[in-house]
N, C-alpha and C positions, 0 to 999 in steps of 0.2 A: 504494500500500500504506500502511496504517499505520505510523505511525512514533514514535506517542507511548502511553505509557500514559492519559493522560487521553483522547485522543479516544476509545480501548476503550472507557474507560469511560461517556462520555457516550454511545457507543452504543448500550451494555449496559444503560446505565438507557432508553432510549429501547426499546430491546427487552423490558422488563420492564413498562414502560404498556402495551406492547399488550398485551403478554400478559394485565395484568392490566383491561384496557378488553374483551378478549377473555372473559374469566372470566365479568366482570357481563353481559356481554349475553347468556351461555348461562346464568345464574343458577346458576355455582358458585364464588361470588368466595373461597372458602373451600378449594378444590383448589391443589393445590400442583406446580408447574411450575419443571422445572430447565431452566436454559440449560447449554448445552456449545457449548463453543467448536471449531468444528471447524478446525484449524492444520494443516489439507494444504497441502503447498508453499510453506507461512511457514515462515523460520526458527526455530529455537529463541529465538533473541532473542523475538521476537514471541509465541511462544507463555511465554516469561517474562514479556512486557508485560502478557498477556491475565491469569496467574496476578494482578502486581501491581493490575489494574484489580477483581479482587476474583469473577473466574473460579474455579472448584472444580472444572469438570468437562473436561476435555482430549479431545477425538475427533480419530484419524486412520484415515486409508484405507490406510495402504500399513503393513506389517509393520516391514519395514525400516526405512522415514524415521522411523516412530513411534520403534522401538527408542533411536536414535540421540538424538533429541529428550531423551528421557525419560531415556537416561544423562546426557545434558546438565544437564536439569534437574532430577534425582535424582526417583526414585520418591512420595516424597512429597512431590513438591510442587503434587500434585492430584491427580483423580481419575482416571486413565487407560483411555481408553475407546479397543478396535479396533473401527472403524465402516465399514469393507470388504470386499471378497469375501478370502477368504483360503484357500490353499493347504496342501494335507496337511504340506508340507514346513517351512510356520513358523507350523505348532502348535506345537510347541516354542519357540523364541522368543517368541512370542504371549503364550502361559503365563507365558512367567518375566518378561515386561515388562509385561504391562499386566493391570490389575485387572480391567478387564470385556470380554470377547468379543461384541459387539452383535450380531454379523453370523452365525451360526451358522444358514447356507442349505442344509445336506447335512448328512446321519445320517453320512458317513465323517468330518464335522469334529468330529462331538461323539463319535466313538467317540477319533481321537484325542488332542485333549481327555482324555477319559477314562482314558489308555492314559498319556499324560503324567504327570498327576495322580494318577486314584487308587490306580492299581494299582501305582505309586509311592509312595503315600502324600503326596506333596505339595499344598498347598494350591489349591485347584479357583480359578481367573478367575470372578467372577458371567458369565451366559449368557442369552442372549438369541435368541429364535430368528426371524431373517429370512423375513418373506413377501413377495411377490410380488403383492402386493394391486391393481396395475395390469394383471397380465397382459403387461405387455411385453418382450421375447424380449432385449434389451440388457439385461434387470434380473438380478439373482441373489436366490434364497431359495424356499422352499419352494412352493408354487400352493397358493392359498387353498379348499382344500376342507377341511371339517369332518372327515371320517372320514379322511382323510390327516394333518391336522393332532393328531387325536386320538391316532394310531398314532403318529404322533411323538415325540410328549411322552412315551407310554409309552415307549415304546424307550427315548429319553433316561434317563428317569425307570431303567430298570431296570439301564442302564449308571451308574447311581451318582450322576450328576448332578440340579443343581437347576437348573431354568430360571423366572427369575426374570419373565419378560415376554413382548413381541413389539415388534420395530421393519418398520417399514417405509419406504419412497421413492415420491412420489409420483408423479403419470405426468408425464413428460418434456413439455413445454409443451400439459398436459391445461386444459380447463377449470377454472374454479372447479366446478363441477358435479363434474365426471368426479376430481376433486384430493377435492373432501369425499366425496363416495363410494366412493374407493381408503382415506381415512381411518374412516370408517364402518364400512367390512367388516372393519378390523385389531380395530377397537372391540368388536364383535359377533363375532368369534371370539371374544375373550378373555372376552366375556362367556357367550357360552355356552358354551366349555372349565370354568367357574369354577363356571357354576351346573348344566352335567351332568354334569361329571367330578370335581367338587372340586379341580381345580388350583389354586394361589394365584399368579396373572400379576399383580403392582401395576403393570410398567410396561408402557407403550406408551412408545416413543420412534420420533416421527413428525412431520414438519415441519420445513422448512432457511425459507433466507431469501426466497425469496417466497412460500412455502404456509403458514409454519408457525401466521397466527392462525388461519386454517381447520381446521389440525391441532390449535391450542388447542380451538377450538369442538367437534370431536370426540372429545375425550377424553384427550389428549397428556399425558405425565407429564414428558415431556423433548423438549425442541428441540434441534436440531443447526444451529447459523448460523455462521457460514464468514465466506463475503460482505459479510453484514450489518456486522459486527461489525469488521473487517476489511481489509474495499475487497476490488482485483479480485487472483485469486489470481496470484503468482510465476512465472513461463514456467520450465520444467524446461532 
C-alpha cells in the first residue's frame, strides 16, 4: 500500500501524461478529464494523503466505509463521490454524506433519492445514472437500450431530479476491443439522448486503472483509479 503522500503524487502526475498523451492521439488535447481517487479499503489516512497529493475528487463503493471516511475527513475536504451499487436503505445516508451519487442502477434508487431530498426540500447529491454497457450479469445499472434508457431519464426527470451524466464499468478481463466498445456504446447513448431528447449529460465517468486510457480515447470526462494510484487494495 501506499504510505506517503509524495508517491500519490508522482503517481497522479504519471496518471495525468497518459491521460493527457491519450487526448492528443484522439485529437482532443483541449477536453478536460478528472481523476478521482477511488479509496475502497484504504484508510482515511490514505484517502487524507491522496487529498494532500492534490486529489479533488474522492470515490467509494460501500455506503458505510465512505460515510465514516468523510466524517473523518470532514465534508469539505473534496469532492465526495458514491461509486457503488447501493441499497434502498442508505439512501438516506448516501444523501447526507456524499455530494454525488454515481451509481444510480434502479428507478427505486432515484425515486428515493427523491423522497429524501425533494419532497423534503433538502439539497439533491449531483446523479449519475449507471449502465451496464458490458452486459454482464455480476454488473449493476440499467441495460443499455435506447428506448429504456430514454424512459429513464424521463421518469427521473419528472421525479424532480437532474441527472447530470452516465458512468459505466468495463467488462471484467474483456478485450481491448470488447473494453472500447463497452466504452463507445456509454459514448453514443449520451450522444444520442443529447441530440434526440435534449438532455444535457456533460459526464461520462468510465475507466479504473487498467482500461481507463481506452476510456480516455472514448470520450471519458472522469477516471476512477484505485490501484493505480494506490498499490494493491487493504484485505477486509
Amino acid at each position: 500500500m501506499i504510505t506517503s503522500v509524495e508517491a500519490i503524487k508522482s503517481n497522479l502526475h504519471t496518471a495525468i501524461d497518459q491521460v493527457g498523451s491519450a487526448l492528443d492521439s484522439c485529437g482532443e488535447p483541449d477536453r478536460a478529464v478528472s481523476i478521482m481517487a477511488v479509496t475502497k479499503t484504504h484508510p482515511a489516512e490514505v484517502a487524507a494523503m491522496a487529498v494532500k497529493a492534490g486529489v479533488t475528487l474522492l470515490g467509494e463503493n460501500r455506503v458505510s466505509e465512505g460515510g465514516r471516511k468523510i466524517k473523518a475527513l470532514g465534508k469539505d475536504a473534496a469532492e465526495f463521490h458514491m461509486i457503488g451499487p447501493i441499497h434502498t436503505g442508505e439512501v438516506r445516508q448516501a444523501v447526507r454524506d456524499f455530494h454525488w451519487i454515481d451509481s444510480v442502477g434502479r428507478l427505486k434508487i432515484a425515486k428515493e433519492i427523491a423522497r429524501r431530498t425533494i419532497l423534503k426540500g433538502e439539497e439533491q447529491p449531483g446523479i449519475l445514472i449507471e449502465v451496464n454497457t458490458s452486459g454482464e450479469e455480476s454488473k449493476h445499472g440499467f441495460n443499455p437500450d435506447y428506448p429504456l434508457l430514454r424512459d429513464v431519464l424521463g421518469e427521473i426527470g419528472e421525479l424532480g431530479l437532474r441527472v447530470s451524466g452516465m458512468m459505466t464499468v468495463g467488462p471484467l478481463g474483456g478485450s481491448e476491443q470488447d473494453t472500447s466498445e463497452a466504452f463507445a456504446l456509454l459514448r453514443n447513448l449520451k450522444d444520442r439522448l443529447e441530440r434526440d431528447c435534449g438532455y444535457d449529460l456533460p459526464e461520462l465517468s468510465m475507466g479504473m486503472s487498467d482500461d481507463f486510457v481506452l476510456a480516455v480515447a472514448e470520450g471519458a470526462t472522469t477516471i476512477r483509479l484505485g490501484r493505480y494510484l494506490f498499490g494493491p487494495r487493504q484485505s477486509r
